[in-house]
C-alpha positions, -999 to 999 in steps of 0.1 A, spaced: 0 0 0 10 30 -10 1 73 -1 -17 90 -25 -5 119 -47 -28 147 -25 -18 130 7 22 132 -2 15 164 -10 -1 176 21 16 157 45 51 176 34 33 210 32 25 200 75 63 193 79 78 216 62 54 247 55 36 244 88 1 238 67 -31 220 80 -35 188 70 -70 191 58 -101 163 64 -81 138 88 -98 128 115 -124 154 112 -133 187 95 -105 209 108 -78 180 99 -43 181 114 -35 213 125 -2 227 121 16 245 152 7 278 163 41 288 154 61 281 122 95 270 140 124 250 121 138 222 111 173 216 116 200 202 90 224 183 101 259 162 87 265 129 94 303 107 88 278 79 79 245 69 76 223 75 106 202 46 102 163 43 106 167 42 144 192 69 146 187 99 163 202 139 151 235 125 168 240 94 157 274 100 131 268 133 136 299 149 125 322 167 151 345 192 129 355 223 148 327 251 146 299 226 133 267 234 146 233 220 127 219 247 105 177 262 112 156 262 86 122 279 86 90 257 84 78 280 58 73 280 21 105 308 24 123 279 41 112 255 20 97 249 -14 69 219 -17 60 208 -54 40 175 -58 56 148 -37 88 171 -32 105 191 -6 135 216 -14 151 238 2 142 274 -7 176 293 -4 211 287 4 218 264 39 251 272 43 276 258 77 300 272 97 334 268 81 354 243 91 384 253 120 412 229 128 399 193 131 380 183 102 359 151 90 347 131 60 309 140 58 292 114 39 248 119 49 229 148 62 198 152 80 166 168 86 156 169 121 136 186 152 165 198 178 195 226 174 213 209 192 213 175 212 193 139 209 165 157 183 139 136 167 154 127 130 125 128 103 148 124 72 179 114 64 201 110 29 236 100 17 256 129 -1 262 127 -40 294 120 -31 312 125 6 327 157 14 364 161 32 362 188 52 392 204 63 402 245 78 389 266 61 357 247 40 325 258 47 298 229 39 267 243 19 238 231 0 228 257 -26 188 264 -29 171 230 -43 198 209 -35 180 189 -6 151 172 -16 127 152 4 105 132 -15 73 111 -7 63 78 -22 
């Protein structure tokens, strides 16, 4: 069994644009927060796994802190069963102890044991050394639904 098209749809407009989930469970549907909040983007040195949490692999490079993203259509774009970011998440650059990042994540916390909703693997892993400064340009993390 499988989601439907409208129900992918709306379900990433509630996570990621803060929008009501209309007709579940009655008229008024699943009602997003009274404030927008974030998300948070983390980097992972390898794959968190299903049961992982925002620290599991979370990488440790000097200056690293997980990036906020606003649970709004500025933060993020929805289209069909996609989720994209809407403008440039960039980190802090990289001081003197590095890492190989290899995943990232999309989560609930700034910082500590957050709740991990999605995670992927990189196009390719990233060595990052003093002086790089990890980023993902606008549309380069997508969050799909099937």
């Amino acid at each position: 069994m499988s989601k439907t098209n409208t129900f992918e749809n709306e379900l990433l407009l509630l996570i990621f644009n803060n929008d009501t989930l209309p007709l579940v469970g009655d008229a008024t549907g699943i009602v997003g927060s009274s404030a927008d909040g974030s998300l948070y983007v983390s980097l992972h040195t390898a794959d968190p796994g299903e049961a992982g949490d925002q620290t599991t692999n979370e990488t440790a490079y000097t200056n690293y802190v997980r990036v906020a993203v606003a649970r709004t259509a500025g933060g993020w774009t929805v289209s069909g069963n996609t989720a994209s970011n809407t403008a440039l998440v960039q980190f802090a650059q990289c001081g003197v102890t590095g890492a190989t990042l290899t995943h990232f994540g999309i989560g609930t916390a700034s910082s500590s044991t957050g709740k991990l909703l999605y995670k992927g693997a990189l196009t390719s892993s990233l060595a990052v050394s003093s002086g790089i400064q990890p980023q993902f340009a606008a549309g380069d993390l997508d969050v799909t639904e099937d």
